[in-house]
Residue frames as a rotation matrix with the C-alpha (Angstrom) as fourth column:
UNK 1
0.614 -0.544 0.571 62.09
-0.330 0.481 0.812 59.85
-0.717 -0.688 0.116 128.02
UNK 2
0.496 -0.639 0.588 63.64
0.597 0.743 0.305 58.31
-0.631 0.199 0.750 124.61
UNK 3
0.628 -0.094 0.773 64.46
0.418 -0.796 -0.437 61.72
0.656 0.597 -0.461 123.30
UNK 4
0.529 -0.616 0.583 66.65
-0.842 -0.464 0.274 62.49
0.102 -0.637 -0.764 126.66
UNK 5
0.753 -0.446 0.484 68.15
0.306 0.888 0.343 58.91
-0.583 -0.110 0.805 126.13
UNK 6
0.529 -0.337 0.779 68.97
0.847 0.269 -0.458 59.51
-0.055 0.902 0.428 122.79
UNK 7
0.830 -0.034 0.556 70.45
-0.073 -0.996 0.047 63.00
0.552 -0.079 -0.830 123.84
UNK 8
0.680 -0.567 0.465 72.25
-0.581 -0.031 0.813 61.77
-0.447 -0.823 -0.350 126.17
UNK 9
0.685 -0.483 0.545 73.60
0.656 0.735 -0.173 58.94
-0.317 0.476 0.820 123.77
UNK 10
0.817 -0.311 0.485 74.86
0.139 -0.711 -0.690 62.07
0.559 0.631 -0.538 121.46
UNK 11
0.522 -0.664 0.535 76.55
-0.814 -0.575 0.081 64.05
0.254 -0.478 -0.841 124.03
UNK 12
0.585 -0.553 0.593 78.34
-0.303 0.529 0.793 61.01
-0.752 -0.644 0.142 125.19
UNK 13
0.085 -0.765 0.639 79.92
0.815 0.422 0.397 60.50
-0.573 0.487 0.659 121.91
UNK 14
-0.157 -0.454 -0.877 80.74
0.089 -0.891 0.445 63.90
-0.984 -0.008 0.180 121.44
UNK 15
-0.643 -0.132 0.755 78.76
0.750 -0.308 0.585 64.37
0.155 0.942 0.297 118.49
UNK 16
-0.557 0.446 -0.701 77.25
0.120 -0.791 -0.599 67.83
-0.822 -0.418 0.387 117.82
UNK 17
0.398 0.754 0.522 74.79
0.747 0.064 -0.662 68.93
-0.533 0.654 -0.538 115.38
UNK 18
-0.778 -0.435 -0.454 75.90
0.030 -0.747 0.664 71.06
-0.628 0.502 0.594 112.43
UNK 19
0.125 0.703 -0.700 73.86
-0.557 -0.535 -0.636 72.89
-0.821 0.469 0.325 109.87
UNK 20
0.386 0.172 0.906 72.77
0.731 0.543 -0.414 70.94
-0.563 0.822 0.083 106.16
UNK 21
0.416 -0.104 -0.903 74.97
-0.171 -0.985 0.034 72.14
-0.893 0.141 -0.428 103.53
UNK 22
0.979 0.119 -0.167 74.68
-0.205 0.527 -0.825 71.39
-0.010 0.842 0.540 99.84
UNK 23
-0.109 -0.899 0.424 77.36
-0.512 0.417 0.751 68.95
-0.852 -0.135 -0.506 98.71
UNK 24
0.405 0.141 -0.903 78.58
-0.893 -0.149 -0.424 68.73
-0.195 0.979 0.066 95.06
UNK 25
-0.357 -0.886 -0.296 81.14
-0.726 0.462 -0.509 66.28
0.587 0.034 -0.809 95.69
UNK 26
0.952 0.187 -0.244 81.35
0.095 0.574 0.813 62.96
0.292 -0.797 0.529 97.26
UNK 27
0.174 -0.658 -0.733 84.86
0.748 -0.395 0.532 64.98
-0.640 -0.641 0.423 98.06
UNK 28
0.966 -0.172 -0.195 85.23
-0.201 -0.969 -0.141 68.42
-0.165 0.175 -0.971 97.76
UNK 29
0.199 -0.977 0.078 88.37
0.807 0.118 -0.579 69.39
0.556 0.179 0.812 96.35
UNK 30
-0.101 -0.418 -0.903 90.83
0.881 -0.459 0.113 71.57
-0.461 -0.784 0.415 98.34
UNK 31
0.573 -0.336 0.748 90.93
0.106 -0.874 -0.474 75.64
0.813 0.351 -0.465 98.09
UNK 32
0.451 -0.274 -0.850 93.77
0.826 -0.232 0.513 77.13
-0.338 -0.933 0.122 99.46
UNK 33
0.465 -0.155 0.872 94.73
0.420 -0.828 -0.371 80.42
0.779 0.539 -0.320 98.99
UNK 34
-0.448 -0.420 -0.789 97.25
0.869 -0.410 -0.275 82.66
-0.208 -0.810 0.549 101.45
UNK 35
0.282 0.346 -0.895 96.61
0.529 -0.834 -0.156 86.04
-0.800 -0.429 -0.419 102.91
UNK 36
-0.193 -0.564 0.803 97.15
0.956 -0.294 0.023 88.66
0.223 0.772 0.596 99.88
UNK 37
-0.385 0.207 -0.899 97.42
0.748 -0.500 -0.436 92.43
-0.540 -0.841 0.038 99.95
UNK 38
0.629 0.777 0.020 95.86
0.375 -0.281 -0.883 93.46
-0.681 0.563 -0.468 96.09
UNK 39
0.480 -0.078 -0.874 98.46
-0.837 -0.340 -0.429 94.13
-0.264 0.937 -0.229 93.88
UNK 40
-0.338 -0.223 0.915 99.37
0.107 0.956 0.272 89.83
-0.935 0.189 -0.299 93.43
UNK 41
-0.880 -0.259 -0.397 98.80
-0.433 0.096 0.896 89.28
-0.194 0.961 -0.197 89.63
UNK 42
-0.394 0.741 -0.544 94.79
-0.039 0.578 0.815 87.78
0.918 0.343 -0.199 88.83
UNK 43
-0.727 0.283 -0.625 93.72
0.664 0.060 -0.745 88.88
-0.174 -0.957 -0.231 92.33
UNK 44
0.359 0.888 -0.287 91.94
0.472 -0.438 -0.765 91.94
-0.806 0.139 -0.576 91.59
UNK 45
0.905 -0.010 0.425 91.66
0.248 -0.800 -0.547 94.70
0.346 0.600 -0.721 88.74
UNK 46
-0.366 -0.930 0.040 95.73
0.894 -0.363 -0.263 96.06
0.259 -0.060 0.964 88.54
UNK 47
0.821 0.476 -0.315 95.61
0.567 -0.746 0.350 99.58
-0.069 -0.466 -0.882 90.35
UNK 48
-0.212 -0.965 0.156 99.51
0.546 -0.249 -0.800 101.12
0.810 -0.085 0.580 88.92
UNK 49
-0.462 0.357 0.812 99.82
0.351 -0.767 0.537 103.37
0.815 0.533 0.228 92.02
UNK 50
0.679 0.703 0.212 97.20
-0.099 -0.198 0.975 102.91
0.728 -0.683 -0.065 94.19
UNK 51
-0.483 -0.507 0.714 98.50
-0.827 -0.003 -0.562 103.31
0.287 -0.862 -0.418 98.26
UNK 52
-0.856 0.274 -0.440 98.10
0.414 0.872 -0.263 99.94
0.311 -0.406 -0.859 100.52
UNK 53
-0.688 0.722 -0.079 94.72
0.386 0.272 -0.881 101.40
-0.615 -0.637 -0.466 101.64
UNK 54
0.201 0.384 -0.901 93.43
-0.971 -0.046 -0.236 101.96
-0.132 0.922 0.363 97.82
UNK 55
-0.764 -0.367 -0.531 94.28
-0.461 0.886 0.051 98.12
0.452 0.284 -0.846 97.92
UNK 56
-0.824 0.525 -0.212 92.61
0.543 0.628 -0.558 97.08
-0.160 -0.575 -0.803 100.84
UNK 57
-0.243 0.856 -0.456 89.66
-0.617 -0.499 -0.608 99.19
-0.748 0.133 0.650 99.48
UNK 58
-0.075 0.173 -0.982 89.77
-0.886 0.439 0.145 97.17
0.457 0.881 0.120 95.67
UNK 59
-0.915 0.047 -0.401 90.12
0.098 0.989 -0.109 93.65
0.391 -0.139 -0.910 97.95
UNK 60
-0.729 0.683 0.047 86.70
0.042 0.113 -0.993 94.75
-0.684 -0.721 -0.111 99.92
UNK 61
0.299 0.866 -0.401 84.57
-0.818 0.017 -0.574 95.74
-0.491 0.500 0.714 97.08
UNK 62
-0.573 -0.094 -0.814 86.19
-0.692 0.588 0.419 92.96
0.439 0.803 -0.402 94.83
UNK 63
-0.946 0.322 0.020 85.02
0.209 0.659 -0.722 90.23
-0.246 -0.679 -0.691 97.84
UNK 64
-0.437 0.864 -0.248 81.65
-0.278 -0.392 -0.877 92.05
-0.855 -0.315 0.412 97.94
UNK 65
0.443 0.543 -0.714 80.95
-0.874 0.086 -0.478 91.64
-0.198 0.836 0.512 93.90
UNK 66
-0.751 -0.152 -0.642 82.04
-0.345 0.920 0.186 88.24
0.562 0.361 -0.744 94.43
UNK 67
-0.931 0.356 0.079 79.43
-0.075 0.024 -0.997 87.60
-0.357 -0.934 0.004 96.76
UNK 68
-0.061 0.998 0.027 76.55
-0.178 0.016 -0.984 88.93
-0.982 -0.064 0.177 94.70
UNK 69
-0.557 -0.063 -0.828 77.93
-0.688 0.593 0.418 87.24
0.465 0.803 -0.374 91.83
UNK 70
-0.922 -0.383 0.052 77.37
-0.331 0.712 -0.619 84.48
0.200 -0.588 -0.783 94.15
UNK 71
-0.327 0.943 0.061 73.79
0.174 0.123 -0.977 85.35
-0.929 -0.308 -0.204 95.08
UNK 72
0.538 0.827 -0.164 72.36
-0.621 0.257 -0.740 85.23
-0.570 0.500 0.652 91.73
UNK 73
-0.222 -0.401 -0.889 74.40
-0.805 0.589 -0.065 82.55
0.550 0.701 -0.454 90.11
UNK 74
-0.921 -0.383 -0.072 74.42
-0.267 0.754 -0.600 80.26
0.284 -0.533 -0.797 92.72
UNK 75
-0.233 0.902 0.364 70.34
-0.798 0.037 -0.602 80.21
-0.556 -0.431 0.711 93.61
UNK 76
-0.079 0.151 -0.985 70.25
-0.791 0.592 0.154 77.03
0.606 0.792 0.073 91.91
UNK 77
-0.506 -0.510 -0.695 71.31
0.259 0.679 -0.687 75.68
0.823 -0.528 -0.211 95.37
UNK 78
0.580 0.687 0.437 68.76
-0.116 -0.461 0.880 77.14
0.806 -0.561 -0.188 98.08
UNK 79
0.786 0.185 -0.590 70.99
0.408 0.563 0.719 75.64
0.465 -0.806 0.367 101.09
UNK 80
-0.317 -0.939 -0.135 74.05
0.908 -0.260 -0.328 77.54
0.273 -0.226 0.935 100.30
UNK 81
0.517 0.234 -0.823 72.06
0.758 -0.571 0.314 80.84
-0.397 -0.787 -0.473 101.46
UNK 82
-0.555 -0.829 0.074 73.96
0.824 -0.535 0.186 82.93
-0.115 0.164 0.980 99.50
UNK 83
-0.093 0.495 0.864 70.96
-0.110 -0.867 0.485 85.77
0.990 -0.050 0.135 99.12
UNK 84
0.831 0.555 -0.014 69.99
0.303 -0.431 0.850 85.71
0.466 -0.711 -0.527 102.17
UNK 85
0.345 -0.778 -0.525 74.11
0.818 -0.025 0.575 85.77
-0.461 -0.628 0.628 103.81
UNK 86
-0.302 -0.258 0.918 74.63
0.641 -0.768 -0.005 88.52
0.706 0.586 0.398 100.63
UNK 87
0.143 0.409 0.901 72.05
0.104 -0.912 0.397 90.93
0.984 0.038 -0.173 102.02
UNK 88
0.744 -0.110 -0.659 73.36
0.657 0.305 0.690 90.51
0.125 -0.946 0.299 105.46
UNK 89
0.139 -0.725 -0.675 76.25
0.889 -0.209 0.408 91.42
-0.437 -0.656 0.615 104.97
UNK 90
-0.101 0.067 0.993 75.45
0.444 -0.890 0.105 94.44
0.891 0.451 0.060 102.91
UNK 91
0.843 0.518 0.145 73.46
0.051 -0.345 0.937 95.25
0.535 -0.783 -0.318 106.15
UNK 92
0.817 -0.351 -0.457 76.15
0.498 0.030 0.867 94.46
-0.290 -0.936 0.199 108.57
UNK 93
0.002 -0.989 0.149 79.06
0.897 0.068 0.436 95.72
-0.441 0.133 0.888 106.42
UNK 94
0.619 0.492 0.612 77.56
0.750 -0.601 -0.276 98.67
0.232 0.630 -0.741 104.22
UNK 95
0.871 -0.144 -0.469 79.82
0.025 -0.942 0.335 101.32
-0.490 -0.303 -0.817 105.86
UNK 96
0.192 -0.825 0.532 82.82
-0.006 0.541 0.841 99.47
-0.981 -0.164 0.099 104.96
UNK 97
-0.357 -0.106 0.928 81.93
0.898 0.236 0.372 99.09
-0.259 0.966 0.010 101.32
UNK 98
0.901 0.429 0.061 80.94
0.426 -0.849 -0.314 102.66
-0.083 0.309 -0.947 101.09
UNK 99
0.845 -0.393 -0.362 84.31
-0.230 -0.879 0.417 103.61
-0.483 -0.270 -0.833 102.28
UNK 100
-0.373 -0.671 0.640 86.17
0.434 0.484 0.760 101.24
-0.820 0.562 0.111 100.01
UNK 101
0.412 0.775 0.480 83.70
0.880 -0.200 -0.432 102.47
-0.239 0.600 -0.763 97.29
UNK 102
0.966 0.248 0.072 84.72
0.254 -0.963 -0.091 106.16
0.047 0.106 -0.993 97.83
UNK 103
0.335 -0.941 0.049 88.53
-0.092 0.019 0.996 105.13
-0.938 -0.338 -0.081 97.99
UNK 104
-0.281 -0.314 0.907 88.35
0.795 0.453 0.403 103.25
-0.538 0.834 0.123 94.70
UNK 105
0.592 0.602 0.535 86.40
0.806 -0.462 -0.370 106.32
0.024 0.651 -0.759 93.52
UNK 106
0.821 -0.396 -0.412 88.96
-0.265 -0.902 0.340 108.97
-0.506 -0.170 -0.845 94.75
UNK 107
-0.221 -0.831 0.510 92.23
0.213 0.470 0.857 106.61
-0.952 0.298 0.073 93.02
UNK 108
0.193 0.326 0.925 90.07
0.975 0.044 -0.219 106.86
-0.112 0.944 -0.309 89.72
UNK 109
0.926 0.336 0.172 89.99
0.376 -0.860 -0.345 110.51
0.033 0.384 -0.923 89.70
UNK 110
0.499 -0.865 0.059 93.55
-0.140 -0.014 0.990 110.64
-0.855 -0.502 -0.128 90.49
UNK 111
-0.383 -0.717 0.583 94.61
0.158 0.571 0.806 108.71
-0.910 0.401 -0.105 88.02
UNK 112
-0.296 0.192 0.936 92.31
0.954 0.097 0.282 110.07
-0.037 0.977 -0.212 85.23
UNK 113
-0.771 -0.611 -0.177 92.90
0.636 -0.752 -0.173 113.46
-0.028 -0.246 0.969 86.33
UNK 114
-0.761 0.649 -0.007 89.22
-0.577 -0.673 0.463 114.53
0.296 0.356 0.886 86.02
UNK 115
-0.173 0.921 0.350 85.76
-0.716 0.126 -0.687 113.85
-0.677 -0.369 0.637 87.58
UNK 116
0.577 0.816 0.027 84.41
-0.648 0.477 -0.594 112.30
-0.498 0.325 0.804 84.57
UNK 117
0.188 -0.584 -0.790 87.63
-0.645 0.533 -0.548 110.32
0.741 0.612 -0.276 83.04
UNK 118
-0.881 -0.161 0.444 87.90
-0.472 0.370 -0.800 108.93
-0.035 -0.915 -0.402 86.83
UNK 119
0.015 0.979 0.205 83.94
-0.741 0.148 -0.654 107.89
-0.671 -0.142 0.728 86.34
UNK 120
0.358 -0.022 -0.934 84.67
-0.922 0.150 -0.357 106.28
0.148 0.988 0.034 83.48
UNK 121
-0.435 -0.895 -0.103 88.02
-0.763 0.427 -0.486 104.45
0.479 -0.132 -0.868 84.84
UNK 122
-0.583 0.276 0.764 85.86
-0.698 0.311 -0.645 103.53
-0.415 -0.910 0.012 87.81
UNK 123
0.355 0.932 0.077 82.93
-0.771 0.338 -0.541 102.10
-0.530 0.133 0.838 86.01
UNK 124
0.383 -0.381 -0.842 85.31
-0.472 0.702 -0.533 99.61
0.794 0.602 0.089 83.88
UNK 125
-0.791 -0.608 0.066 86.81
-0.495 0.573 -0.653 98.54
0.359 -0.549 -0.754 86.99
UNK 126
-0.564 0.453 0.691 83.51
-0.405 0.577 -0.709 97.51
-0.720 -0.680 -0.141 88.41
UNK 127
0.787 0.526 -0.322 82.13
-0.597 0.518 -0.613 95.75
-0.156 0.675 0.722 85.06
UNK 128
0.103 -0.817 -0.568 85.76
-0.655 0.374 -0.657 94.11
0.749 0.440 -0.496 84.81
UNK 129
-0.836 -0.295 0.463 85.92
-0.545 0.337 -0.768 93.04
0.070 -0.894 -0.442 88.58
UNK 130
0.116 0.980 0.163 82.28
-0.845 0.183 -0.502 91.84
-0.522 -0.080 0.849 88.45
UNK 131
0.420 0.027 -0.907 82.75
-0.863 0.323 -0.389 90.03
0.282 0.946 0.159 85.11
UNK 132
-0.319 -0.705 -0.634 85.75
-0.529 0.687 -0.498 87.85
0.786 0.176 -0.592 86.68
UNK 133
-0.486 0.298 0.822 83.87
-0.665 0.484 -0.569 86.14
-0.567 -0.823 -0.037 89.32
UNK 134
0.678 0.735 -0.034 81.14
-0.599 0.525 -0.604 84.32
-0.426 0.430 0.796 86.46
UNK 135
-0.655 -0.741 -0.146 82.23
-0.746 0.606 0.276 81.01
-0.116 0.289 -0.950 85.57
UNK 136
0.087 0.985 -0.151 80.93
-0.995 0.081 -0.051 77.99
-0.039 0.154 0.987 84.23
UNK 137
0.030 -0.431 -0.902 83.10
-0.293 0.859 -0.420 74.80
0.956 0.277 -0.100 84.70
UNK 138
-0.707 -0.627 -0.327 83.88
0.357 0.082 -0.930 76.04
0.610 -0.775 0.166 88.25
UNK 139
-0.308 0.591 0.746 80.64
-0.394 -0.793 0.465 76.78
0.866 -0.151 0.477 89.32
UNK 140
0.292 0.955 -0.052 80.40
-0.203 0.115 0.972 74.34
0.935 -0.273 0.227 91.60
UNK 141
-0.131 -0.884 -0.448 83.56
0.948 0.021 -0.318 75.08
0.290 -0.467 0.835 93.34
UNK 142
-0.867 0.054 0.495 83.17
-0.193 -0.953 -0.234 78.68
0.459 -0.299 0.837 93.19
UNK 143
0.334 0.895 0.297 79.48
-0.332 -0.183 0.925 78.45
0.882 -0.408 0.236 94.61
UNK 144
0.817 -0.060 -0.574 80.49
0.509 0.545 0.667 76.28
0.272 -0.836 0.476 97.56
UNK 145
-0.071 -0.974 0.214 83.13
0.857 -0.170 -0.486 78.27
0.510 0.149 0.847 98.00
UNK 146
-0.750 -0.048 0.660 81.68
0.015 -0.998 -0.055 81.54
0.661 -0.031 0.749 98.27
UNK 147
0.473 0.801 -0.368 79.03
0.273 0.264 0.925 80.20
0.838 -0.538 -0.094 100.45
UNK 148
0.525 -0.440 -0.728 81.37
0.817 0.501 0.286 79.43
0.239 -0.745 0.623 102.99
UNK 149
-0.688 -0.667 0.285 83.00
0.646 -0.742 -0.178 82.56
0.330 0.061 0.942 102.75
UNK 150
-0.196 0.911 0.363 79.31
0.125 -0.344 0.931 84.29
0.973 0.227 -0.046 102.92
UNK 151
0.673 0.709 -0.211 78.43
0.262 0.038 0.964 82.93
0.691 -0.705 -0.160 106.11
UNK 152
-0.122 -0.882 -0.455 82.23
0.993 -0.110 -0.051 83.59
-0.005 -0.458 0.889 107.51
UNK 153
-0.720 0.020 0.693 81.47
0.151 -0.971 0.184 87.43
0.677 0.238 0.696 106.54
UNK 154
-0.068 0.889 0.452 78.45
-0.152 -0.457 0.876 87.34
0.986 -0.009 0.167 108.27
UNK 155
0.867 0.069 -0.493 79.74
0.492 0.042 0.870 86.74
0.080 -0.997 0.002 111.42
UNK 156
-0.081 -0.872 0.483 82.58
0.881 -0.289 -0.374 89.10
0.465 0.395 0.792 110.74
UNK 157
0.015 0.415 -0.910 82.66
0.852 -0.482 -0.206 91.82
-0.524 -0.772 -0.360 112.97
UNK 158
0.968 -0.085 0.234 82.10
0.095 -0.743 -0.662 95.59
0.230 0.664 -0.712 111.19
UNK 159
0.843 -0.519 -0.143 85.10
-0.538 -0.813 -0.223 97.01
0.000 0.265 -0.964 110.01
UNK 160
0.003 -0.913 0.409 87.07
-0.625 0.317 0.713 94.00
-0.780 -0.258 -0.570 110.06
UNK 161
0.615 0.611 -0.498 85.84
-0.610 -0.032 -0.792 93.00
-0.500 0.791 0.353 106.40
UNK 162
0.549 -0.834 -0.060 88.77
-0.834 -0.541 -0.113 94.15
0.062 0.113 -0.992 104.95
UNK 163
0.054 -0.528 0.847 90.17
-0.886 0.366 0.285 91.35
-0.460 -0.767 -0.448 107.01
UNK 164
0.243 0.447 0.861 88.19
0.089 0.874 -0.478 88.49
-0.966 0.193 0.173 105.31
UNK 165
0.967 0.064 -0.248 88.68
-0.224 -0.257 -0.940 89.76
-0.123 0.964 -0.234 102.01
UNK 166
0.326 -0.898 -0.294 92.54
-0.943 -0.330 -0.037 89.73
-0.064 0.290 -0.955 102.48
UNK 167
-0.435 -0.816 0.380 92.65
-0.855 0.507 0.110 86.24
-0.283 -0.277 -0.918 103.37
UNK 168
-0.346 0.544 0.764 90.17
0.307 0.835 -0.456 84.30
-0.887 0.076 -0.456 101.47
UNK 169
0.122 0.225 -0.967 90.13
-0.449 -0.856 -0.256 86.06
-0.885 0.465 -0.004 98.54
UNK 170
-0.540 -0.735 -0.409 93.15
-0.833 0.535 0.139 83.91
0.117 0.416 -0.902 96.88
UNK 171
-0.694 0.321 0.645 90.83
-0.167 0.799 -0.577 81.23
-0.701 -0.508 -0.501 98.04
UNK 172
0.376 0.853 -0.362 87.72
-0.073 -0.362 -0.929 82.27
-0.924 0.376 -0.074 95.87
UNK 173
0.132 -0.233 -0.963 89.92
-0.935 -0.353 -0.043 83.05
-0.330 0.906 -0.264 92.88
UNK 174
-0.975 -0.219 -0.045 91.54
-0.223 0.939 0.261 79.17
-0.015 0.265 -0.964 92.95
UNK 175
-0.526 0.656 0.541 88.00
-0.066 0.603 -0.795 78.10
-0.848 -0.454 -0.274 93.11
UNK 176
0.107 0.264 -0.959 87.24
-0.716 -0.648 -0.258 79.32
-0.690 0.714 0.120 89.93
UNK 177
-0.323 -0.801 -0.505 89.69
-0.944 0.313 0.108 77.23
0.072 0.511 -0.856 88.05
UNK 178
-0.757 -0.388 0.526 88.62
-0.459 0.888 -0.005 74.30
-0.465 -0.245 -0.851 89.32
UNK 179
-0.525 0.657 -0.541 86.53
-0.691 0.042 0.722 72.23
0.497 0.753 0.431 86.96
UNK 180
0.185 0.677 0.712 83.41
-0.871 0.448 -0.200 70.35
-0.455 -0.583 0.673 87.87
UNK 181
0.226 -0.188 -0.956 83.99
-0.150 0.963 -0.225 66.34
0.963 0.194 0.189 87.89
UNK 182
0.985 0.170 0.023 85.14
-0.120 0.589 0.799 63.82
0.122 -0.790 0.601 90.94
UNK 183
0.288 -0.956 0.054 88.25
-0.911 -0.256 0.322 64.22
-0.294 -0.142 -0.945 92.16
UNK 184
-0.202 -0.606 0.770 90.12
-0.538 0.725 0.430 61.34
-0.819 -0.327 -0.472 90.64
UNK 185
0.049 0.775 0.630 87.51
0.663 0.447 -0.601 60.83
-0.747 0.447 -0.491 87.94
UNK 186
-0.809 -0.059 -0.585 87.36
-0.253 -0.863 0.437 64.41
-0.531 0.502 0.683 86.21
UNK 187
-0.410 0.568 -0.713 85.51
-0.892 -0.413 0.184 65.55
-0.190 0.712 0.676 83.55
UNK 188
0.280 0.302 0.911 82.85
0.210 0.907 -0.365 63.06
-0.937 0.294 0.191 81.94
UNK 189
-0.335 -0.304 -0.892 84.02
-0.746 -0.492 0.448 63.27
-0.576 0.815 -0.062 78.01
UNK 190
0.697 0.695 0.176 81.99
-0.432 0.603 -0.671 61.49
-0.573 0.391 0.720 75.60
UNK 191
-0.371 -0.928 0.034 83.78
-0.173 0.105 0.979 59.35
-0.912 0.357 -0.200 72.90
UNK 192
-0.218 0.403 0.889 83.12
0.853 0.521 -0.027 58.28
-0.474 0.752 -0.458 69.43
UNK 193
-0.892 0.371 0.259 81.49
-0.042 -0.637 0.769 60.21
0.450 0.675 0.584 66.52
UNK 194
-0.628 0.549 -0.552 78.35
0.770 0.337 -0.542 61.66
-0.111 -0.765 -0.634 67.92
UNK 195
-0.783 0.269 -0.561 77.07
-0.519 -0.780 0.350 63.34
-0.343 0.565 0.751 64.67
UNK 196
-0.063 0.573 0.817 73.45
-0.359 0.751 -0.554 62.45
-0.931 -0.329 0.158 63.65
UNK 197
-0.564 -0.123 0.817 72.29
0.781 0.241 0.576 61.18
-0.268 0.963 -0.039 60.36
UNK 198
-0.990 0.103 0.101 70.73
-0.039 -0.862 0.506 63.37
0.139 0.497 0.857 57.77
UNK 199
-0.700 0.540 -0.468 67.39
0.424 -0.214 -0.880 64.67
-0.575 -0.814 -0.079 58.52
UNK 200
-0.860 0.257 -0.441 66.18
-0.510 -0.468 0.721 65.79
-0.021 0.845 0.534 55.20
UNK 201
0.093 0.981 0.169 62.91
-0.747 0.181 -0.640 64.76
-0.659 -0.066 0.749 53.99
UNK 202
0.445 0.221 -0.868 64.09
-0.866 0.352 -0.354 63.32
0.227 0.909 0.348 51.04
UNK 203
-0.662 -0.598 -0.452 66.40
-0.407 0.793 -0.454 60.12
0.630 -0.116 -0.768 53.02
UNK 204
-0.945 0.153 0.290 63.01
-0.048 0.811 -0.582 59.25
-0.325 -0.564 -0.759 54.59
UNK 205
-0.663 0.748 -0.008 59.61
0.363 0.331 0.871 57.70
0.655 0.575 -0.491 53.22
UNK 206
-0.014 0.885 0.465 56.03
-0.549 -0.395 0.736 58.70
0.836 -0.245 0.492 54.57
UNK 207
0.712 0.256 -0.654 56.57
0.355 0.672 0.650 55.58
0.605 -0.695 0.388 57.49
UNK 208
0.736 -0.623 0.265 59.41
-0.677 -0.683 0.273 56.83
0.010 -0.380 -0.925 58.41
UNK 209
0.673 -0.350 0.651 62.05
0.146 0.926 0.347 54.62
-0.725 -0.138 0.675 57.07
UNK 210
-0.174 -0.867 -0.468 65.41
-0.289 -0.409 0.865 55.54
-0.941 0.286 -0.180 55.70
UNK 211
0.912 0.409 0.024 65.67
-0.071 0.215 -0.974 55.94
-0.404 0.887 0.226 51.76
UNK 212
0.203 -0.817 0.539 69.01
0.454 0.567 0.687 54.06
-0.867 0.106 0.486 50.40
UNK 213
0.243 0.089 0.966 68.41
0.957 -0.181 -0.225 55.22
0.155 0.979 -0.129 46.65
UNK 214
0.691 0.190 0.697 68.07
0.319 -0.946 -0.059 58.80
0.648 0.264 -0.714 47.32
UNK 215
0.694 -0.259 0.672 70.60
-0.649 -0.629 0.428 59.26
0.311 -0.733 -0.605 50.29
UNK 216
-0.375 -0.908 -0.189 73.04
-0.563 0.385 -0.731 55.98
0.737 -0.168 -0.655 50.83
UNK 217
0.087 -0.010 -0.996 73.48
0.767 0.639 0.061 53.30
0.636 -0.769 0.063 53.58
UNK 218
0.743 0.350 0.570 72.10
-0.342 -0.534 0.773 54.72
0.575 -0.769 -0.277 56.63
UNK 219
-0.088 -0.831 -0.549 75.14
0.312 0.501 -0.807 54.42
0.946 -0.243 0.215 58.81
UNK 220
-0.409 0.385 0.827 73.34
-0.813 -0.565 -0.139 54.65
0.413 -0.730 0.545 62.59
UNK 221
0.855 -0.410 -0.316 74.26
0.089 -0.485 0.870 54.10
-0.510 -0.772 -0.378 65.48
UNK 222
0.244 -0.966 -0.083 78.02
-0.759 -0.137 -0.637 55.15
0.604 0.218 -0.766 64.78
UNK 223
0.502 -0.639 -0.582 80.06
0.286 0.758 -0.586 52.69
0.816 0.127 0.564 65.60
């Protein structure tokens, strides 16, 4: 009976349950990013060249190896789910990134006019594209970030990936940038001199007690 009260309390003030979900911030800071189609400057890997669906192939796999950046950087957080929403959407998406895979892989050989100079090309783009997702100021922007993105993919219908990638990419990328601190607050930044004293054996006696004669006036704490 006080469990169909208290139900009823709820639904009368139109509140609904929502899923726990880690919070760095006592306010998140904004990402906003518009719809992009892959050859914007610091979006993905430059492509001189490439046709608009050798783009929207580099925005799907770029999205994807931001993702599983995501899942192993981000497992510091268990709540944000990013392994378990990663291997989802491999699962649910996997055709998609094959055929973005085998786009980016046909543009390489194009463009380095040979099987193996195209292998090559290819394999720097995905250690370059990979590479620009790790951060370490913005990790807790970029994690919470890509979370949210994660679980948005995973209810993404197939073949409409693509879709997510174009328009939340720019999103992901500003997240990067953004350094960890409280909005309004930033960074903590220590002040002062916060070198120690010398450590030698000889500036300290068998009790441990600074030796003036042999080393100087122990200046400690700094000032």
């Amino acid at each position: 009976m006080q469990r169909m009260v208290l139900a009823g309390a709820v639904l009368a003030l139109g509140v609904t349950a929502a899923p726990a979900a880690a919070q760095f911030y006592l306010r998140s800071p904004t990402m906003s990013g518009q719809p992009i189609q892959g050859d914007e400057p610091g979006m993905v890997q430059p492509m001189p060249g490439a046709t608009p669906a050798e783009l929207r192939a580099s925005l799907v796999w770029s999205m994807r190896a931001a993702l599983n950046v995501a899942a192993l950087q981000c497992q510091f957080e268990p709540t944000l789910l990013t392994v378990a929403n990663y291997n989802a959407v491999l699962k649910d998406h996997g055709a998609e990134f094959k055929g973005a895979f085998d786009a980016l892989g046909r543009y390489y050989t194009r463009v380095g006019r040979s099987v193996p100079r195209g292998q090559a090309m290819l394999d720097q783009y995905g250690t370059r594209t990979y590479s620009s997702f790790v951060t370490v100021g913005g990790q807790f922007a970029f994690c919470q970030t890509a979370a949210a993105i994660g679980r948005d993919a995973v209810f993404t219908p197939r073949g409409q990936f693509a879709t997510l990638a174009a328009n939340r990419l720019a999103e992901l990328r500003s997240s990067l940038t953004t350094a960890f601190g409280e909005i309004g607050i930033g960074r903590f930044s220590p002040s002062g001199n916060s070198a120690l004293p010398r450590l030698d054996a000889q500036c300290w006696d068998r009790r441990g007690n600074w030796v003036p004669r042999k080393c100087g006036p122990l200046v400690w704490p700094p000032a």
